[in-house]
N, C-alpha and C positions, 0 to 999 in steps of 0.2 A: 504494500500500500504506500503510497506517494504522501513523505512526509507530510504534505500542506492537503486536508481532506476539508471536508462538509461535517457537521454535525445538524442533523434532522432531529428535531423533538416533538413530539406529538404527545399532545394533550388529550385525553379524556376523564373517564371513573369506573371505577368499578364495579360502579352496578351498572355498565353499559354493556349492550349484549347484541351479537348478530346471530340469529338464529337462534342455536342453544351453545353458542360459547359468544365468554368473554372479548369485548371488541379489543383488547389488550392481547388475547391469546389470536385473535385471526390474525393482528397486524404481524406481531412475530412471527406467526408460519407462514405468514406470506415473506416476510423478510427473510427468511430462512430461503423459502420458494423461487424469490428474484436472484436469488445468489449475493445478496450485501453480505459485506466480513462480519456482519453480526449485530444483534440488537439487546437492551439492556429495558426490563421493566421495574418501575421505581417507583415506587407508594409515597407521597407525599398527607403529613400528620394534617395536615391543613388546607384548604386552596378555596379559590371561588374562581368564576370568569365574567362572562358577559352578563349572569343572573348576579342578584344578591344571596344565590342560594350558598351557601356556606357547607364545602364537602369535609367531612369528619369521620372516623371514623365512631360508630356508635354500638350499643352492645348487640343490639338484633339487628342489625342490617349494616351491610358493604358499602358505603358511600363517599369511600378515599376518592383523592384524587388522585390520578395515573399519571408519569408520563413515560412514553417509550425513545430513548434515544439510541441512534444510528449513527453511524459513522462510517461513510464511506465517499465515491467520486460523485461531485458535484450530479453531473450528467443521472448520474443513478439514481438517486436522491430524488432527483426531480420528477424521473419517471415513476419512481415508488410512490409518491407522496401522491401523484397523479392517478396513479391506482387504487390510491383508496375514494374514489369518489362515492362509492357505493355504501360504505360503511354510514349507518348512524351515530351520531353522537360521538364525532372527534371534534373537538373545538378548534384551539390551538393549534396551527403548524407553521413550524420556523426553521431556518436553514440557517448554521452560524460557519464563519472559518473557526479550525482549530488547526492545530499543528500538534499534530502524533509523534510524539517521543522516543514511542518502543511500540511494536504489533511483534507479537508473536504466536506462530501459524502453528499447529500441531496438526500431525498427521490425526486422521479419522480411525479412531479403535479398527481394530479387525475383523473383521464374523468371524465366531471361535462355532 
C-alpha cells in the first residue's frame, strides 16, 4: 500500500439493519468483497448527527453509535463508498489523507 492512502469513515448505529444483518456487518463484507486492505468497526460511548437524537448505549436496546473506517486508494474509496447507495441509515461519509507508517500483509491461514 502507497505510503500517502485515503481514510473513508462511515457513520451509522447499531440498531441499523439491512435485511437481517447489521448495516455495520454488510459494509464490512462488502469491504472485504471489493478487495480494500481492510476495515475496522468502532462503537462510539456517545454521538448524535443531523437528529437531536442522542445515541447511547442503554440496558435493553443497541443504540451506539458506529463508525466503520477504511483505509485504502483514493480511486477505491470512492467507488466503495458509491456502492453503498442502497444501504439505509448510513449518515456520515468522509474521505480524509493519512499517511500509513507500517501495513503489514500476512499471508491467509491455510485449509488444514
Amino acid at each position: 500500500m502507497d505510503p500517502v492512502s485515503k481514510l473513508l469513515r462511515i457513520f451509522t448505529d447499531e440498531a441499523a439493519y439491512f435485511g437481517d444483518r447489521k448495516v455495520f456487518e454488510v459494509v464490512a463484507i462488502r469491504a472485504r468483497e471489493a478487495g480494500l486492505a481492510g476495515a475496522t468497526v468502532l462503537q462510539a460511548l456517545v454521538g448524535f448527527g443531523h437528529t437531536p437524537h442522542l445515541h447511547a448505549r442503554r440496558l435493553l436496546e443497541d443504540d451506539q453509535s458506529v463508525v466503520i473506517e477504511i483505509v485504502d486508494e483514493e480511486q477505491k474509496l470512492r467507488a466503495f463508498a458509491a456502492s453503498l447507495a442502497d444501504l439505509p441509515d448510513i449518515g456520515l461519509i468522509t474521505l480524509e489523507a493519512v499517511e500509513v507508517l507500517r501495513h503489514v500483509t500476512r499471508a491467509a491461514p491455510s485449509p488444514s
